[in-house]
C-alpha positions in Angstrom: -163.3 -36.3 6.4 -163.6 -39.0 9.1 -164.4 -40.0 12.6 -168.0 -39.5 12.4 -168.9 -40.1 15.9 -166.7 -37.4 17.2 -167.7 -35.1 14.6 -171.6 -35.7 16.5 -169.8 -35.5 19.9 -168.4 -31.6 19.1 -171.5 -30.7 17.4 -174.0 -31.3 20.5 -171.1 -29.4 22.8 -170.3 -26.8 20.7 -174.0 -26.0 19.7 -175.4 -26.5 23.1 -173.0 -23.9 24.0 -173.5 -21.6 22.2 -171.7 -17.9 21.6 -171.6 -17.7 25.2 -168.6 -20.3 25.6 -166.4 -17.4 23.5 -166.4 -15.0 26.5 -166.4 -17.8 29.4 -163.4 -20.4 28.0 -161.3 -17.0 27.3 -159.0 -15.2 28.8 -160.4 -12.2 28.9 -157.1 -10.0 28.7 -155.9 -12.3 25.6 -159.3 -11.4 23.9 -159.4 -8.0 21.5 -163.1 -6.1 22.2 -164.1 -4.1 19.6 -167.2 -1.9 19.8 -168.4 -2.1 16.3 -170.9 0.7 16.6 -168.6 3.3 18.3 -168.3 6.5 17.3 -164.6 6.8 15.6 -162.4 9.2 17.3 -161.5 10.8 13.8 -160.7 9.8 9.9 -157.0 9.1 8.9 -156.3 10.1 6.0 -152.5 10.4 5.7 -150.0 7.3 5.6 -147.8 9.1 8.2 -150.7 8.6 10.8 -150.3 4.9 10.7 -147.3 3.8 8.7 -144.1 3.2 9.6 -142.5 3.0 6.0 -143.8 2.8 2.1 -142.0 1.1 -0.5 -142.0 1.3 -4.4 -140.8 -2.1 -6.0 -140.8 -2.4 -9.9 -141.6 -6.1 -10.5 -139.9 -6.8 -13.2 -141.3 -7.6 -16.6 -141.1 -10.3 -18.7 -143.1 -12.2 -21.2 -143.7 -15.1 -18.8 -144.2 -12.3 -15.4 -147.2 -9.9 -17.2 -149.9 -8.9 -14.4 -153.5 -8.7 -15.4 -155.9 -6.0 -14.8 -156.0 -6.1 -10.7 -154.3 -8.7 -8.5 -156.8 -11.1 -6.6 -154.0 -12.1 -3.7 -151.0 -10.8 -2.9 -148.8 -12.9 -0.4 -145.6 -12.1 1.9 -143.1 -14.6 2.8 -139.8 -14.8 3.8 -138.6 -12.3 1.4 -140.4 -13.3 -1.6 -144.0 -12.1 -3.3 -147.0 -14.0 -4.6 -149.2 -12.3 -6.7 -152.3 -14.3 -8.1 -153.1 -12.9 -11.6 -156.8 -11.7 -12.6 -158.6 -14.0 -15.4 -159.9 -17.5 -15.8 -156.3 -18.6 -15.9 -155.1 -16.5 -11.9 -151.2 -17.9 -12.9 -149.5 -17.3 -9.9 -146.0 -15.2 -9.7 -143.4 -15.4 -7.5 -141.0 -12.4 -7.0 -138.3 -11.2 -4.8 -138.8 -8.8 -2.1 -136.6 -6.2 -4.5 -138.9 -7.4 -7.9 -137.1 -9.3 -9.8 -139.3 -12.0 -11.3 -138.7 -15.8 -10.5 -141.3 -18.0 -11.8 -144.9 -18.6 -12.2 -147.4 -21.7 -11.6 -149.4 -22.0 -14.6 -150.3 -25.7 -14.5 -153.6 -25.5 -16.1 -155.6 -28.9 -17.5 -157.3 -31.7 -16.7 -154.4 -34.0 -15.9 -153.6 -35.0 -11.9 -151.1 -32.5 -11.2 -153.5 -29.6 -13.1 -156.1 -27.4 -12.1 -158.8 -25.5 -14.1 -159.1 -22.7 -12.3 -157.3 -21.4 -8.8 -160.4 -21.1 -6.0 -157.9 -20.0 -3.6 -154.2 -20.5 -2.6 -151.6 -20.3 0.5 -147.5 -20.6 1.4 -146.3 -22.5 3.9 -144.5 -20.2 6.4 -141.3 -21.7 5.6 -141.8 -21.0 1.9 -141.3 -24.8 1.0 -145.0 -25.9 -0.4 -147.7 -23.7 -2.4 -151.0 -25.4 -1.6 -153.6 -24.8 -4.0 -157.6 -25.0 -4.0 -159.6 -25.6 -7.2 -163.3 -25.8 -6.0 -163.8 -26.2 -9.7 -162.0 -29.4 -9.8 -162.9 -30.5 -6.4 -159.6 -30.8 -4.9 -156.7 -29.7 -3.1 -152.7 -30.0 -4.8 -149.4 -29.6 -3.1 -146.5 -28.3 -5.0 -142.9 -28.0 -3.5 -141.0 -24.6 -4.0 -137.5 -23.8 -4.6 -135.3 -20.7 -6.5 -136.5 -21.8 -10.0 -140.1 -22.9 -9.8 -142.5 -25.3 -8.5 -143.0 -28.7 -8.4 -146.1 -31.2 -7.9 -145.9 -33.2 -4.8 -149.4 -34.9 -3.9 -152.8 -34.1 -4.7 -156.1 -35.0 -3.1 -159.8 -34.7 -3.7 -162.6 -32.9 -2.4 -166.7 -34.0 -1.3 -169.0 -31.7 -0.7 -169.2 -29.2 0.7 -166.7 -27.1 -0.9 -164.5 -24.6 0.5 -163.5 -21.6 -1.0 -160.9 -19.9 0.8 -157.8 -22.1 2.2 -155.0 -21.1 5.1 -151.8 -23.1 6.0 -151.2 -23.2 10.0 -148.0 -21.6 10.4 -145.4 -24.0 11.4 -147.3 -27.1 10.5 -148.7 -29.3 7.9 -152.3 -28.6 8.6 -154.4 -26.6 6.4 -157.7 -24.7 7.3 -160.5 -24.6 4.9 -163.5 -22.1 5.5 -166.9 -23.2 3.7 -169.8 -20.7 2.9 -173.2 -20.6 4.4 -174.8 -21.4 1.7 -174.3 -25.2 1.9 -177.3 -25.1 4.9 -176.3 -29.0 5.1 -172.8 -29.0 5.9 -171.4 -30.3 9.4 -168.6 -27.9 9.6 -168.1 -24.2 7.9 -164.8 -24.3 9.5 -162.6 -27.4 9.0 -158.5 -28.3 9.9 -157.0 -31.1 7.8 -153.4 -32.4 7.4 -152.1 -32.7 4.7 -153.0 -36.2 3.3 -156.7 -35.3 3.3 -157.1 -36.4 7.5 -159.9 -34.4 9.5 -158.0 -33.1 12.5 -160.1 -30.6 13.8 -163.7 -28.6 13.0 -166.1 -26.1 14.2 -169.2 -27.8 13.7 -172.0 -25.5 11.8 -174.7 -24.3 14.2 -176.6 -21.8 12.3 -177.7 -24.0 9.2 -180.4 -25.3 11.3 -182.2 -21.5 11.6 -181.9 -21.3 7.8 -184.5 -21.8 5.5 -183.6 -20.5 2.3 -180.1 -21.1 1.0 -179.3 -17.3 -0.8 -178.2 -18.1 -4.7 -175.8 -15.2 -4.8 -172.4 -16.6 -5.1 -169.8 -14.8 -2.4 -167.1 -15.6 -0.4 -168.1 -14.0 2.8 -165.3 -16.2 5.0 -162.5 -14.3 6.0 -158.7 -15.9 6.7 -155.4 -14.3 7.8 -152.2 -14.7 9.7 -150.6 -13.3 12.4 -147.2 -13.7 14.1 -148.0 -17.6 14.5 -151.3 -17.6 14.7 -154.1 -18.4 11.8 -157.2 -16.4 12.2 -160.6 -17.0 10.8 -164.5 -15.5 10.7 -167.2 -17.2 9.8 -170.4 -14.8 8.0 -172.7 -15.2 10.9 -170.3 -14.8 14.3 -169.3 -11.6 15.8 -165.9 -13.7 17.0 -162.5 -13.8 14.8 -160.7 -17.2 16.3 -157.7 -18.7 16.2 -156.1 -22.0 15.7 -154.0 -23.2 18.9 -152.1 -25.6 17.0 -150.7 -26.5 20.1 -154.1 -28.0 22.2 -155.8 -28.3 18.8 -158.3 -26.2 19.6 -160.1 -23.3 18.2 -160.0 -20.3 20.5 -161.6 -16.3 20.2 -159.3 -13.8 19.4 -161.2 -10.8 18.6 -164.8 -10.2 19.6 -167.3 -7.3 18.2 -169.4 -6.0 20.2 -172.6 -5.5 17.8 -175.2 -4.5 19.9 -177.8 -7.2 18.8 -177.1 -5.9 15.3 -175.2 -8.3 13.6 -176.7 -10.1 10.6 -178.6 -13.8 11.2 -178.8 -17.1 9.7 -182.8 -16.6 9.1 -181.9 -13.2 7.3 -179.8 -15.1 4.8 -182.0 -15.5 1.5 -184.1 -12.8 2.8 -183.4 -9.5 2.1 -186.9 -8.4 3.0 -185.8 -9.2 6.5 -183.0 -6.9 6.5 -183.5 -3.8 9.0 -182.3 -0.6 9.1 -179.8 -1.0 11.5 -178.2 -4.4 10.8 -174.5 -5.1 10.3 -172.5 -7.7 8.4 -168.6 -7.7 8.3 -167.1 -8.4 5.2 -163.3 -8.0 5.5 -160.5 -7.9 8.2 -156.7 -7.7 8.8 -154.7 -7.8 11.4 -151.1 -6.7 12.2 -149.1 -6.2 15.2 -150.9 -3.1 16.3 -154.0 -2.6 14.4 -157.2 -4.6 13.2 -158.5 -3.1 9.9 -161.9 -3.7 9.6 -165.0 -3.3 6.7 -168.6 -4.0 7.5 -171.5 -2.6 6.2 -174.8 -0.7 7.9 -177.7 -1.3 6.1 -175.4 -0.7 2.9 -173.7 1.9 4.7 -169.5 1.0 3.8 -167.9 1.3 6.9 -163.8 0.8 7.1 -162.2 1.1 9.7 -159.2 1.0 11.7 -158.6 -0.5 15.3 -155.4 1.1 17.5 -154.9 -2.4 19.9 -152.3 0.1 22.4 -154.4 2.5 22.9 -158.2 0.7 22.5 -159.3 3.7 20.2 -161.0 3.4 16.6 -160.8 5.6 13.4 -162.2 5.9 10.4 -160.2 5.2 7.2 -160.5 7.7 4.0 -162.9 5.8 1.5 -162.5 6.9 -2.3 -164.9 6.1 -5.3 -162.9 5.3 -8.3 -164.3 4.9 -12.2 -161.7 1.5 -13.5 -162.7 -0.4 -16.5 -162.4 -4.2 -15.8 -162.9 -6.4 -19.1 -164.0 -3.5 -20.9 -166.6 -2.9 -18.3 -166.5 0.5 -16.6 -167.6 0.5 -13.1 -167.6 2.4 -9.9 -165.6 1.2 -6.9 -164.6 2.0 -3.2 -161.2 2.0 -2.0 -159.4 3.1 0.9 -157.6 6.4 0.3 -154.3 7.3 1.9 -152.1 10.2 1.5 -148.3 9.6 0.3 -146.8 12.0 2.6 -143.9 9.6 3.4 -142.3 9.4 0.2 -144.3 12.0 -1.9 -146.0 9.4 -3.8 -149.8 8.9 -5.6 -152.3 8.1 -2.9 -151.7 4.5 -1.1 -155.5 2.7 -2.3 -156.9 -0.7 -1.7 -159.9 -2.0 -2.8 -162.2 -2.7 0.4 -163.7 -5.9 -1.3 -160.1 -7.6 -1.6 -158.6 -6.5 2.2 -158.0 -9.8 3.4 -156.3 -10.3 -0.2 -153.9 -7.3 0.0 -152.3 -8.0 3.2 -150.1 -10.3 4.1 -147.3 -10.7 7.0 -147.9 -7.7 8.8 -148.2 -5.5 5.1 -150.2 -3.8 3.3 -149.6 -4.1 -0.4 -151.3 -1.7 -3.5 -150.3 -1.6 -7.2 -149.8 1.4 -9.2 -150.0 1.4 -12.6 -146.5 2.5 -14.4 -148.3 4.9 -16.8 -149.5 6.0 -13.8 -146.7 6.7 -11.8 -144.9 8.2 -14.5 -147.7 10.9 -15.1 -148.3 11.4 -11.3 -144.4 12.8 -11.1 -145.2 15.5 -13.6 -148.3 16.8 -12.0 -148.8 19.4 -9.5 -149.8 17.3 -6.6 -146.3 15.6 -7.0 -144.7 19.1 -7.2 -146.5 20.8 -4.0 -145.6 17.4 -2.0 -144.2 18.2 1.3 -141.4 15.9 1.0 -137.6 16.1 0.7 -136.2 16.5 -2.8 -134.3 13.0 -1.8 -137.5 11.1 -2.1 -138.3 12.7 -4.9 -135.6 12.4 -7.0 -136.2 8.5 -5.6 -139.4 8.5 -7.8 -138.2 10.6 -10.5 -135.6 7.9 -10.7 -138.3 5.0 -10.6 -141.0 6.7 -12.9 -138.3 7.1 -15.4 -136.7 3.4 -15.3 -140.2 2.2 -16.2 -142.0 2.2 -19.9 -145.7 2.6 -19.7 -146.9 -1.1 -20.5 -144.4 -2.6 -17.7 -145.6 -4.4 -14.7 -147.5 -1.9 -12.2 -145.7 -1.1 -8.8 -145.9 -2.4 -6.0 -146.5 -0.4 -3.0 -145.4 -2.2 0.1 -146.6 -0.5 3.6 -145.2 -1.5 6.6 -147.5 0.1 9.3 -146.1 1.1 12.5 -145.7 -1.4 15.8 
């Protein structure tokens, strides 16, 4: 966190800018517009609308590889599976691409190479170092991966403000850290270091000054993801999704929404009285080769949705309310709701307020339960499924390789290009 005179010198440049500079320093054919207040063309509600394959993986259970009640973050790369675990504790598992369990980082404590609780977490693209953020602990640890486990490399601490999501720049050593709105104070919300703790870029913060009242409602309302090369990020407050040019270091648009003077504003946060009828916030978004899945909200009003980037046209994806019990506490929540009609299977769901966390490397990932599964291959809805008896008798086969208190399922969806 150095170099404080250039961090003054982008401030007054960015700021005096202002959103403008998105549409002027772009190329304007590189640059995805979405209208965010469109009418959608229609609602998919089928896999086979969007998808190019599903997949059912058992992941494998053992004592050491037991899942939790829901997954928090579910990571892609090169062949292998990341799946941070629910609870205080979020021990995170590493599997191969088939399911068969590896190992597990479960380094909790108060020692140097320990954490008391896992804020957030990343992969290299290579698959060589698992960077992890404990905001708790106020700081950052490296640990190197191989076949068998993990191992501590470095650690470094954190000074206010805090972040509380973390990306590694594919193909380098840099990692991003995105910081909430609610520290009004902070220089940066958006902030590139190496990994030995050196600043090497930022986006300074312009829209703590038009705050007046930090909000006490605890959220993580910054949103981070990969593409292809690329590492994508939106703040809570801009209408623009940018990318890291690791190349120029530079932070450049990559998606703007068009919001119609709608979108929700620094002087609104803290204030829900302030809060019209007709303002918008965007809370979650993906990206993969050929779509940008999107959820904001209306006034309250859920909203997901899907953009097609080959043919500049937007749907509507099927949202389901579903009772679940988490700790003991039943409650109601919205998922997207897909029809199997690939593989016959229960419907493909993901909860909207962990999108970013269920998509990874160009998939989409869900988890079925294997009590579940096994009782959804005896119902009637399995038996009426227009699919051929092969993929059936593929998830007879599964259901009926699987007790009822092993791991859940994944469900890996790979949509189409």
């Amino acid at each position: 966190m150095r170099t404080k005179i250039l961090a003054f010198l982008l401030i007054i440049i960015f700021c005096s800018c202002g959103r403008e500079s998105s549409y002027k320093t772009a190329n304007s054919d590189s640059v995805i517009s979405i209208d965010l207040l469109k009418e959608a063309k229609s609602t998919i509600t089928k896999l086979s609308e969007i998808a190019a394959n599903v997949e059912y993986i058992p992941l494998q259970t053992t004592k050491n590889s037991l899942l939790g009640e829901f997954a928090v973050k579910i990571l892609s790369v090169n062949n292998k599976i990341y799946i941070k675990n629910s609870g205080l504790g979020g021990d995170i598992m590493c599997f191969e691409i088939g399911g068969k369990f590896l190992f597990k980082l479960q380094n909790q404590g108060r020692g140097p190479e320990e954490y008391t609780f896992i804020t957030d977490f990343d992969v290299s693209s290579d698959n060589k170092t698992l960077t992890v953020l404990s905001s708790v602990d106020r700081k950052i640890l490296f640990y190197g991966i191989s076949e068998t486990g993990t191992s501590f490399e470095k650690t470094f601490s954190l000074k206010e403000p805090f972040p509380s999501t973390i990306g590694m720049v594919p193909e380098t050593d840099y990692v991003f850290l995105a910081i909430e709105p609610y520290y009004i104070t902070a220089p940066t919300l958006s902030l590139l270091i190496n990994t030995n703790g050196d600043t090497i870029h930022f986006k300074p913060n312009c829209y703590g000054k038009r705050q007046d009242k930090p909000s006490s409602a605890y959220s993580t309302s910054a949103r981070v993801y990969s593409i292809e090369k690329n590492l994508c990020f939106k703040e809570y407050f801009s209408d623009t999704v940018f990318y890291m040019d690791a190349k120029n270091m530079s932070f450049k648009p990559r998606i703007i929404f068009d919001t119609h003077g709608t979108f929700v504003t620094p002087e609104m946060w803290g204030h829900p009285e302030r809060i019209g009828n007709n303002v918008t916030s965007i809370f979650g978004i993906y990206e993969t080769s050929r779509y940008v899945f999107y959820y904001y909200w209306e006034y309250r009003i859920k909203n997901c949705r899907l953009f097609d980037k080959t043919i500049k046209t937007i749907y509507n994806l099927d949202i389901g309310t579903f009772n679940e019990t988490f700790a003991n506490i039943p409650r109601d929540v919205d998922k997207i709701k897909l029809k199997d009609d690939l593989s016959g299977g229960p419907d493909f769901t993901q909860d909207i307020r962990y999108l970013n966390g269920h998509c990874s490397n160009g998939k989409l990932f869900s988890l079925v339960e294997a009590f579940e599964l096994k009782k959804y291959v005896t119902s009637e809805d399995f038996k009426n499924a227009k699919v051929t008896d092969i993929k059936k008798n593929e998830l007879i086969k599964l259901a009926d390789s699987l007790k009822e208190t092993d791991n859940p399922v994944l469900v890996m969806l790979t949509p189409k290009e």
